[in-house]
C-alpha positions, 0 to 999 in steps of 0.5 A: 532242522537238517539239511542235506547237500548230498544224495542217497546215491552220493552217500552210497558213494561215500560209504563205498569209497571210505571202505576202499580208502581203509582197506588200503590203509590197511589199519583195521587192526591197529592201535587207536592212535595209529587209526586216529593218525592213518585217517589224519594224514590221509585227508592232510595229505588229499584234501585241499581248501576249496577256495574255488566255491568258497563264496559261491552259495550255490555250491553246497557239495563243499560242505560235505565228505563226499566232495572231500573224498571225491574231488579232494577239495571242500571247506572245513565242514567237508574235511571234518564230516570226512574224518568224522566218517572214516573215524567211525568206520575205525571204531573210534568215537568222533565228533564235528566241532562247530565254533570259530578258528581265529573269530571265523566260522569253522569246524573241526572234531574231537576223537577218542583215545584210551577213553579220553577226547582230543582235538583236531583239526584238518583243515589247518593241518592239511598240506604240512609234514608237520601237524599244530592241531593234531591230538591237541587239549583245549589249552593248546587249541586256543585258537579254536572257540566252541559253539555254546553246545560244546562247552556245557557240563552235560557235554564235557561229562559225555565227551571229557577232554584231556587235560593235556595234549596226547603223548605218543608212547614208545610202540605208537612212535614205531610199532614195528622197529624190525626187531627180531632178536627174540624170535628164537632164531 
């Protein structure tokens, strides 16, 4: 069973609005890394934990991208529908993650970079310069607990896991360092 908590005119919005937000990222054309980082900081850097409606049932909107992107607040479900969206948008293969983060509910994705899956979570990262659950391997996620349905064999064969966390290699670190000793000038 499905629900929904938002509506087709909500979703239009979304769509809408994911494409403006990547347009002025302007990362279309970028490594996969640089797409998978473009879209992180931008929900770390506008989107706060809705403690506001945290424990009101009535609001289900937290749950979703679209009050992520529209009033840049939701629970942990919104900011990873939100990444989960604006990751596919980019043509990078994402997932939301459903498990618990230190014995609580939580959610989170696994994305794809250079065939291999990684972890990530931006709702623990979300207002900090300095990321702990970016681009993370299982063994450095261990605060994180899968549901059932993401640790079978079927699951890991369709989406595999890097054995070790990325590691951003010399041209992703800073793809353009200005150099331009051989341009012939």
């Amino acid at each position: 069973t499905y629900t929904y908590y938002t509506t087709y005119e909500q979703e239009s919005v979304v769509d809408e609005q994911v494409r403006a937000v990547l347009d002025k990222l302007d990362v279309y054309d970028s490594s996969e890394y640089e797409k998978a980082k473009a879209v992180y900081d931008y929900i770390c850097d506008t989107v706060s934990y809705d403690y506001d409606n945290l424990d009101n049932s009535d609001y289900k909107l937290k749950y979703t991208a679209y009050a992520a992107l529209m009033d840049h607040k939701a629970v942990c479900q919104g900011y990873a529908l939100l990444y989960y969206r604006m990751a596919l948008e980019l043509g990078l293969d994402s997932r939301v993650i459903s498990g618990t983060g230190n014995g609580d509910a939580h959610g989170w994705n696994i994305v794809c970079l250079d065939g291999l899956y990684y972890d990530l979570d931006t709702t623990w990262d979300a207002g900090n310069t300095e990321y702990s659950y970016f681009l993370k391997c299982e063994a450095d996620f261990s605060d994180h607990i899968r549901d059932a349905e993401y640790m079978t064999d079927e699951f890991n064969a369709a989406y595999p896991m890097s054995p070790v966390s990325y590691v951003i290699k010399d041209d992703e670190e800073n793809p353009d360092d200005g150099d331009d000793a051989d341009d012939g000038e």
